[in-house]
TIMAR-915960 format. One record per residue (C-alpha): residue number from 1; residue in three letters; x, y, z. Coordinates in steps of 0.1 Angstrom, whole numbers, padded with zeros to 4 digits. Example, Ala and Ser with C-alpha at 12.3 -4.5 7.8 and 13.67 -1.06 7.14 Angstrom:
2
<site num="1" residu="ALA" u="0123" v="-0045" w="0078"/>
<site num="2" residu="SER" u="0137" v="-0011" w="0071"/>
***
This chain:
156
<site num="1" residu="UNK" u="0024" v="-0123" w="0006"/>
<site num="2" residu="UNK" u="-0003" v="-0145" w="0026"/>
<site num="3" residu="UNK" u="-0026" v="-0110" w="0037"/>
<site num="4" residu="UNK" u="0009" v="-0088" w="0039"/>
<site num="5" residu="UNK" u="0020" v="-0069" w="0009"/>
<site num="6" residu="UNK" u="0049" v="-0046" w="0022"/>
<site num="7" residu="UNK" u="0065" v="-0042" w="0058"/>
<site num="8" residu="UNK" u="0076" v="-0006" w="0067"/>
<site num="9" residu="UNK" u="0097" v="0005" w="0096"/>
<site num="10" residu="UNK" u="0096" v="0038" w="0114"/>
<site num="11" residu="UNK" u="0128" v="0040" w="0138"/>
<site num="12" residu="UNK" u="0133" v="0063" w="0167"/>
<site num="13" residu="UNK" u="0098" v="0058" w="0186"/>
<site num="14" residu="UNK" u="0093" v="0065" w="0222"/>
<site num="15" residu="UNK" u="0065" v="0050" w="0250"/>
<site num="16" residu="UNK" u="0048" v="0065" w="0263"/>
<site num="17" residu="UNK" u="0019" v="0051" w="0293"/>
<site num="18" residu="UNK" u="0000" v="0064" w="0317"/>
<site num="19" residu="UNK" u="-0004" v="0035" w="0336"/>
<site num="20" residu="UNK" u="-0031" v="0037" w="0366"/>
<site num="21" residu="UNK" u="-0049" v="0069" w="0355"/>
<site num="22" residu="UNK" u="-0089" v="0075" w="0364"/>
<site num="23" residu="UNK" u="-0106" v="0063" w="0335"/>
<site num="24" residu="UNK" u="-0119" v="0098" w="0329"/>
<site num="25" residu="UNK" u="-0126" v="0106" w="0291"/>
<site num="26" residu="UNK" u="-0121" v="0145" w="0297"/>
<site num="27" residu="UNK" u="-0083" v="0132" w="0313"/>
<site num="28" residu="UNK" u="-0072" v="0107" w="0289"/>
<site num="29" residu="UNK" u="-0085" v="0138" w="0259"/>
<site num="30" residu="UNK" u="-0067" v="0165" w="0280"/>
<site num="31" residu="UNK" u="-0034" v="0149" w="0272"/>
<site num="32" residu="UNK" u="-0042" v="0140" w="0239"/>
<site num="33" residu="UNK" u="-0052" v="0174" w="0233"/>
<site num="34" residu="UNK" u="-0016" v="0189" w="0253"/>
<site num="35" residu="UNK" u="0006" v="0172" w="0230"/>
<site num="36" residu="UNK" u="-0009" v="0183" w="0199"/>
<site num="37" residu="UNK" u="-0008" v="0213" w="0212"/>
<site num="38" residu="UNK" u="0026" v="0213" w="0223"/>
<site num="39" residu="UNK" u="0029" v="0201" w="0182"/>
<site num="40" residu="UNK" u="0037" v="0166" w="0193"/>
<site num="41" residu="UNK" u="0025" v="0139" w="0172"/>
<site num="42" residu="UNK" u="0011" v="0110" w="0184"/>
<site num="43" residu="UNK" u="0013" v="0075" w="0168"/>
<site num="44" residu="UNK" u="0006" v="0042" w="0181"/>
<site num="45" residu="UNK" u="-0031" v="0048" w="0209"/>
<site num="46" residu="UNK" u="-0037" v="0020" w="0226"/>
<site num="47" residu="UNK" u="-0059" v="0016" w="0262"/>
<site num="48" residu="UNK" u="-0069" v="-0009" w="0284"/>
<site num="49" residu="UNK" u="-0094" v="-0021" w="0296"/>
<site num="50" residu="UNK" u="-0108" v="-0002" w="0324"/>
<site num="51" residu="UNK" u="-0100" v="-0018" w="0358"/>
<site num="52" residu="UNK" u="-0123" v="-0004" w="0386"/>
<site num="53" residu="UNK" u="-0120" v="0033" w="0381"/>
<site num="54" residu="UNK" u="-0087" v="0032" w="0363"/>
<site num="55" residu="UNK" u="-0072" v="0027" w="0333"/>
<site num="56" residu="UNK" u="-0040" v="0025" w="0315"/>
<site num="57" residu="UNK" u="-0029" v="0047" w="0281"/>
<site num="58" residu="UNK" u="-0001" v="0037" w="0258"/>
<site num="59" residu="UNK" u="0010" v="0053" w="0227"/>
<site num="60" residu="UNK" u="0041" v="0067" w="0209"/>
<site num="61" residu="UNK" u="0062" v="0097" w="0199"/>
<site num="62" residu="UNK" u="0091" v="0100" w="0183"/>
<site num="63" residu="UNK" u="0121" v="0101" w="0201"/>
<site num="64" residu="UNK" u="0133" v="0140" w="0189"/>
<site num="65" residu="UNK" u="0104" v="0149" w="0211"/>
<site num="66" residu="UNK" u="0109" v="0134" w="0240"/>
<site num="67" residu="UNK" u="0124" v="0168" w="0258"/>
<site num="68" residu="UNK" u="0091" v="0181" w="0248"/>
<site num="69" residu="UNK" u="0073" v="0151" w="0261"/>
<site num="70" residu="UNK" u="0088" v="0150" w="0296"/>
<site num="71" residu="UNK" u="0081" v="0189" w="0299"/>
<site num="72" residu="UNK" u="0041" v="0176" w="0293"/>
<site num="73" residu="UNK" u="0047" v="0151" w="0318"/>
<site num="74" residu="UNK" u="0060" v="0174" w="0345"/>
<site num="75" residu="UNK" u="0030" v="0197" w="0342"/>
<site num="76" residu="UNK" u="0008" v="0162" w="0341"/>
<site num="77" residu="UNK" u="0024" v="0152" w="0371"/>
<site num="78" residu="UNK" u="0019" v="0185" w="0390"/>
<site num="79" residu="UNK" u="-0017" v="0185" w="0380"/>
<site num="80" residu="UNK" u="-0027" v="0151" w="0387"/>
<site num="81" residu="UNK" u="0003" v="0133" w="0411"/>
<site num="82" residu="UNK" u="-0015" v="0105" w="0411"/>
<site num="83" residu="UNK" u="-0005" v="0097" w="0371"/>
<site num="84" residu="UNK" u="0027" v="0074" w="0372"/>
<site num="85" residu="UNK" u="0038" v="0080" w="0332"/>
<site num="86" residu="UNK" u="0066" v="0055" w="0321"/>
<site num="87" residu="UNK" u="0085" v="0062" w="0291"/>
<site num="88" residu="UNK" u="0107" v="0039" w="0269"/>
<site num="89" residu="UNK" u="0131" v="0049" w="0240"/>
<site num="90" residu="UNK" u="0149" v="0029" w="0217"/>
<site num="91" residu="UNK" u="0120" v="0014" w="0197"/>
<site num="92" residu="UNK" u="0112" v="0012" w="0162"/>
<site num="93" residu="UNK" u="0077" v="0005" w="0147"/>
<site num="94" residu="UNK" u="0073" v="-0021" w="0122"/>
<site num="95" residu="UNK" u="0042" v="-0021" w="0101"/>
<site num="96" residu="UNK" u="0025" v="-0048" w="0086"/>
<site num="97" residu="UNK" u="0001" v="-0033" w="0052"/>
<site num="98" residu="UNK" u="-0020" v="-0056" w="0029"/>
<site num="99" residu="UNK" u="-0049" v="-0049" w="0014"/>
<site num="100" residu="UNK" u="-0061" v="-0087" w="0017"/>
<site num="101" residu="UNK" u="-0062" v="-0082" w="0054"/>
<site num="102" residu="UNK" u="-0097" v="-0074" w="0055"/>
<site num="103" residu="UNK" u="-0115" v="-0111" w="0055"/>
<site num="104" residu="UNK" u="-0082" v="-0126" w="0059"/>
<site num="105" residu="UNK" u="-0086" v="-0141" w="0090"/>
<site num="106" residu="UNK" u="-0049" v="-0153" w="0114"/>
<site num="107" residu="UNK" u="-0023" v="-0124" w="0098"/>
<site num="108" residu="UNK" u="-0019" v="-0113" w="0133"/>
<site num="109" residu="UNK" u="-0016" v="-0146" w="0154"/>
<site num="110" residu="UNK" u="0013" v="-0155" w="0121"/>
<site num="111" residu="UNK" u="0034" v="-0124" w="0127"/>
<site num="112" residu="UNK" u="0031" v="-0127" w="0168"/>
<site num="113" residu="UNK" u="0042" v="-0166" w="0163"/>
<site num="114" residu="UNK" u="0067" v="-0154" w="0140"/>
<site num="115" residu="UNK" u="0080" v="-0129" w="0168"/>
<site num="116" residu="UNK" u="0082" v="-0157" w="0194"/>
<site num="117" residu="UNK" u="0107" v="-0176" w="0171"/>
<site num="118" residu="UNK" u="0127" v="-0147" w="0184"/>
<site num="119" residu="UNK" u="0142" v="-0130" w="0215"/>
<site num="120" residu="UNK" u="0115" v="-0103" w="0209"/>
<site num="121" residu="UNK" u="0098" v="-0079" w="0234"/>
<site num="122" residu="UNK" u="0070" v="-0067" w="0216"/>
<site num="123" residu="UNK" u="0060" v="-0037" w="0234"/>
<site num="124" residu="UNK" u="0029" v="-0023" w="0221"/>
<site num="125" residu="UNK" u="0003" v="-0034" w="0189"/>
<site num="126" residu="UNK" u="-0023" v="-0014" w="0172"/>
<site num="127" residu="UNK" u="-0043" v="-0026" w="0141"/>
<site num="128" residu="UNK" u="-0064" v="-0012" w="0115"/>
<site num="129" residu="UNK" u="-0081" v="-0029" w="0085"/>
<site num="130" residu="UNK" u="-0053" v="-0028" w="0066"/>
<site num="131" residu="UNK" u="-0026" v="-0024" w="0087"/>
<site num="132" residu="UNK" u="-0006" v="-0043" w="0120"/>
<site num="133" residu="UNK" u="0017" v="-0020" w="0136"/>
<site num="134" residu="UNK" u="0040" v="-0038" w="0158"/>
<site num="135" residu="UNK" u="0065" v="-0016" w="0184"/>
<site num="136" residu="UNK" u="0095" v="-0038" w="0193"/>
<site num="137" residu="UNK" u="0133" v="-0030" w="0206"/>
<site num="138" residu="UNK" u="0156" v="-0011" w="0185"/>
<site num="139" residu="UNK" u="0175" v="-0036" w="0191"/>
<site num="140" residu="UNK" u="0157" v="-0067" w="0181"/>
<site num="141" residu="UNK" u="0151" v="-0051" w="0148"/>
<site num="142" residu="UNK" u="0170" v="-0074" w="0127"/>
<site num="143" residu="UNK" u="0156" v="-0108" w="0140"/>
<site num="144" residu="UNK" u="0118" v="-0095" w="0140"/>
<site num="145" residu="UNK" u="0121" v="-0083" w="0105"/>
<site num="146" residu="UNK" u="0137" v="-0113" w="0093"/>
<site num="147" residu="UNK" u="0110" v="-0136" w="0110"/>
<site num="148" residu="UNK" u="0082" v="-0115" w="0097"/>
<site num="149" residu="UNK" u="0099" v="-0116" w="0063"/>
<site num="150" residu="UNK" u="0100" v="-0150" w="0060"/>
<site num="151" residu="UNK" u="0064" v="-0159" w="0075"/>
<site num="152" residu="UNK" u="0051" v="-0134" w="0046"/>
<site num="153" residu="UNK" u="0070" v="-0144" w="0023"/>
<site num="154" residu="UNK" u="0085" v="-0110" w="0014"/>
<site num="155" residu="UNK" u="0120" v="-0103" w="0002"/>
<site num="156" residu="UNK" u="0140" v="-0081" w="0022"/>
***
């Protein structure tokens, strides 16, 4: 328990970032508003902070998209060759729910110590009130789930 009630996992998630692109508002909502377009759902949003002019935008997809995704990215690219879009595959969301979370101050400095116990690359977070979603390696699925596990005190 300790803030976490139940831990999810969403397999199959893809990268996608933008890294370097104007911090432009009608940009960064241009692609948003391509891939839903393009029917393309979008997880995981998170962006940096602005540095100068620029910015970076990370968020995910699932993976059955990604021919879709790099079709978007093509016509991005054309548009606006300055954009330099990385994608990763092979990464599965894990997502940490409680309903305590609210006024339950260090759940997510626990689960990132509990992912340093391990081998780990934790490659994106996003938060809510109620919820830490955590995008690691497909492969280091088994470890960060265990450590989280155990940390929370939840039964696999």
């Amino acid at each position: 328990m300790y803030g976490v009630d139940k831990i999810t996992v969403t397999e199959d998630a893809s990268l996608i970032t933008f890294s370097k692109i104007p911090a432009d508002l009608r940009l960064i909502s241009e692609i948003f508003l391509r891939f839903g377009e393009a029917g393309i759902d979008i997880d995981m949003i998170s962006q940096s902070a602005p540095k100068g002019e620029n910015t970076s935008v990370s968020f995910t997809v699932g993976s059955e998209k990604l021919v879709q995704v790099l079709e978007l990215i093509n016509e991005f690219r054309e548009e606006h060759p300055s954009i330099k879009p990385l994608i990763a595959g092979g990464n599965v969301k894990i997502q940490l729910y409680g309903e305590q979370m609210p006024g339950t101050p260090g759940i997510a400095a626990r689960a990132l110590a509990a992912l340093a116990k391990t081998k780990c690359d934790l490659m994106l977070i996003t938060t809510s009130e109620v919820d830490i979603s955590l995008l690691v390696t497909s492969a280091h699925l088994g470890d960060a789930l265990r450590v989280l596990r155990e940390e929370f005190a939840l039964e696999s």
